[in-house]
C-alpha positions as MATLAB code, in Angstrom:
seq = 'XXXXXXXXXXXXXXXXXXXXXXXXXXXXXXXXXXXXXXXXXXXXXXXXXXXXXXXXXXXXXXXXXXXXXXXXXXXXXXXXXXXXXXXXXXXXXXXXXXXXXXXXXXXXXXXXXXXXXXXXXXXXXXXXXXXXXXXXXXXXXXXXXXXXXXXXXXXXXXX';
ca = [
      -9.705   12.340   -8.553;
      -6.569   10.118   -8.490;
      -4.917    9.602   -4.973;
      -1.543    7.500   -4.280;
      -1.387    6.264   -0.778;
       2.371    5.219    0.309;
       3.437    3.624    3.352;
       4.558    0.443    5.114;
       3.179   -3.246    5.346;
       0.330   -2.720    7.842;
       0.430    1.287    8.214;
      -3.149    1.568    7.774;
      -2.930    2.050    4.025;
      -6.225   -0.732    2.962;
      -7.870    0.923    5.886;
      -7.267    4.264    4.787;
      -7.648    3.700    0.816;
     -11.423    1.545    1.605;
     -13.226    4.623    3.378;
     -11.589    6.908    0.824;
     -13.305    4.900   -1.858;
     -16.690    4.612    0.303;
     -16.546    8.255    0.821;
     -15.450    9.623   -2.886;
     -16.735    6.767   -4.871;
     -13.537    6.236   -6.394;
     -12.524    2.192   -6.735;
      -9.057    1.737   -4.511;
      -6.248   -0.985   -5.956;
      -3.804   -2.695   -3.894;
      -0.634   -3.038   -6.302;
       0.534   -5.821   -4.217;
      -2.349   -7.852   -5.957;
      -1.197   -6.066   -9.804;
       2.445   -7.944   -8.500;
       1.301  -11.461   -7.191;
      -1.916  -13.055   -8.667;
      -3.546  -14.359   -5.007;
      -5.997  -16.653   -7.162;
      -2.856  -18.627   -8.397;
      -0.758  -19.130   -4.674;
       0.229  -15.770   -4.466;
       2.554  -16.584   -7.571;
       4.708  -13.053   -9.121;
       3.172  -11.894  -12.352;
       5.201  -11.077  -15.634;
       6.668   -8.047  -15.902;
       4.308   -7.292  -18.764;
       0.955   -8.594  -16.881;
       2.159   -5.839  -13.789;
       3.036   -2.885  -16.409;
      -0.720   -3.527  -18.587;
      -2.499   -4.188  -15.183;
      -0.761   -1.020  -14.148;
      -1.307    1.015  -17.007;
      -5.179    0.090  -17.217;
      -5.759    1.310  -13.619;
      -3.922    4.729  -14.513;
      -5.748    5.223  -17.223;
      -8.948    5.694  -15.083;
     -10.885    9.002  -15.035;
     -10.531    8.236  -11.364;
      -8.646    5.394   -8.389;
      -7.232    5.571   -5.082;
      -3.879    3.201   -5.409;
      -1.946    2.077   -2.458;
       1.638    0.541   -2.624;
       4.478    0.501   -0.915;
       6.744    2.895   -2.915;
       7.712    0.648   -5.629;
      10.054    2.776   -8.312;
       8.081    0.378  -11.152;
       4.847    2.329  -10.367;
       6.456    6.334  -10.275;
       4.207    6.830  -13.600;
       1.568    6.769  -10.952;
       3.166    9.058   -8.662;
       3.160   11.836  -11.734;
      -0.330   11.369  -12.942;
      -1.827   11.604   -9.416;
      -3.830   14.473   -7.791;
      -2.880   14.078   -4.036;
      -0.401   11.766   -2.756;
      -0.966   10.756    0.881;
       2.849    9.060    2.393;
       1.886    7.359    5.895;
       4.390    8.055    8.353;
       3.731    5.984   11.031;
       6.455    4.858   13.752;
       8.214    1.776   13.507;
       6.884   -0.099   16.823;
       3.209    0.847   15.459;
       3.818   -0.672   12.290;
       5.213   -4.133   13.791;
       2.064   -4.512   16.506;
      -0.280   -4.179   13.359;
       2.084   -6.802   11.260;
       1.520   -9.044   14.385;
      -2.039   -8.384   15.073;
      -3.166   -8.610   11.744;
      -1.427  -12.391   10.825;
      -2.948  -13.353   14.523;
      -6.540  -11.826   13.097;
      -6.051  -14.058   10.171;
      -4.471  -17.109   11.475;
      -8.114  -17.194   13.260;
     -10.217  -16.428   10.395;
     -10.817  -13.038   11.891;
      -9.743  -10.952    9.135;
      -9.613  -11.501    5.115;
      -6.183  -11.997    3.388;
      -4.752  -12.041    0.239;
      -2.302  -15.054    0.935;
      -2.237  -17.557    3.604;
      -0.741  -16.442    7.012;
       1.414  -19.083    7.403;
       4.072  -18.200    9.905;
       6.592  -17.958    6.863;
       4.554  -15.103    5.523;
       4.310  -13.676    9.178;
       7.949  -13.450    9.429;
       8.558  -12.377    6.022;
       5.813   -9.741    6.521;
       7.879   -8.230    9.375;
      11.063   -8.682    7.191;
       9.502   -6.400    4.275;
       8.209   -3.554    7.116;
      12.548   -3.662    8.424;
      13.040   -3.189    4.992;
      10.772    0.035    4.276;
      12.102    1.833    7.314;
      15.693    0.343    6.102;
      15.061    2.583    2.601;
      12.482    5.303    4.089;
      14.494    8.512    3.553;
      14.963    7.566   -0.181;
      10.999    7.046   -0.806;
      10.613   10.495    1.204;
      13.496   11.649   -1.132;
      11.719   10.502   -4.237;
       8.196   11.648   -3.517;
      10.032   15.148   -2.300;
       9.360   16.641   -5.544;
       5.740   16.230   -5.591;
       5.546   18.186   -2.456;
       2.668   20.793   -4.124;
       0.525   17.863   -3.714;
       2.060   15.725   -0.816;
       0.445   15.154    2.494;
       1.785   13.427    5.019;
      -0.784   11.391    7.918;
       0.119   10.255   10.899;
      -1.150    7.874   13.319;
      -3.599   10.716   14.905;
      -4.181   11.223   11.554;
      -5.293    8.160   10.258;
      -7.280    7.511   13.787;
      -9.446   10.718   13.317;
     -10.205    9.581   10.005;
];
């Protein structure tokens, strides 16, 4: 099985991708950690680091990736079984940005980079920007529909 999750900074897609992977067995990927190398300051990979870190996870019998939407990974959008997009409203989406940095700021919560408040407020910039471009994800993943499903936020809570 090979599931895409797609949605917003702090949408619920780690949350969503983690008890998917408990419950199938399948191993989950964040893409945001095939783009920045978090063992190196959150530095940007090459180009060619992201494309053969990319192409190794497709490659898989099986995975559960989650990403943002990022045209560079639409190979993965083809090869996939089911593609879950996370439509969650904007105001729901900033409270988690907020809460989570606060959760880590305390040592509350894990994180991939440290929440200093540069990364808070560039955390909320990114989310403004994926609701700036939403209708032109939806408008690329609109021709997978045969194997789209879009989750709300009742969704995601009754999972």
């Amino acid at each position: 099985m090979k599931i895409y999750i797609i949605g917003p900074s702090g949408s619920g897609k780690t949350t969503l991708s983690k008890k998917m992977s408990l419950k199938y067995n399948i191993k989950s990927y964040e893409l945001d950690c095939v783009v920045y190398d978090d063992e190196n300051a959150h530095t940007k990979r090459t180009d060619e680091e992201i494309e053969n870190m990319f192409n190794n996870i497709i490659n898989q019998d099986s995975w559960i990736i989650e990403d943002v939407g990022r045209d560079r990974f639409d190979k993965g959008l083809e090869c996939c079984d089911k593609i879950y997009y996370l439509k969650i409203p904007k105001f729901i989406v900033y409270k988690r940005v907020i809460k989570r940095w606060f959760k880590q700021k305390l040592g509350k919560e894990k994180y991939n980079y440290p929440p200093t408040f540069y990364q808070f407020y560039d955390m909320l910039r990114i989310a403004k920007l994926y609701f700036k471009h939403e209708k032109d994800k939806l408008k690329k993943i609109s021709k997978y529909e045969y194997k789209l499903k879009y989750l709300s936020n009742k969704d995601l809570d009754s999972i």
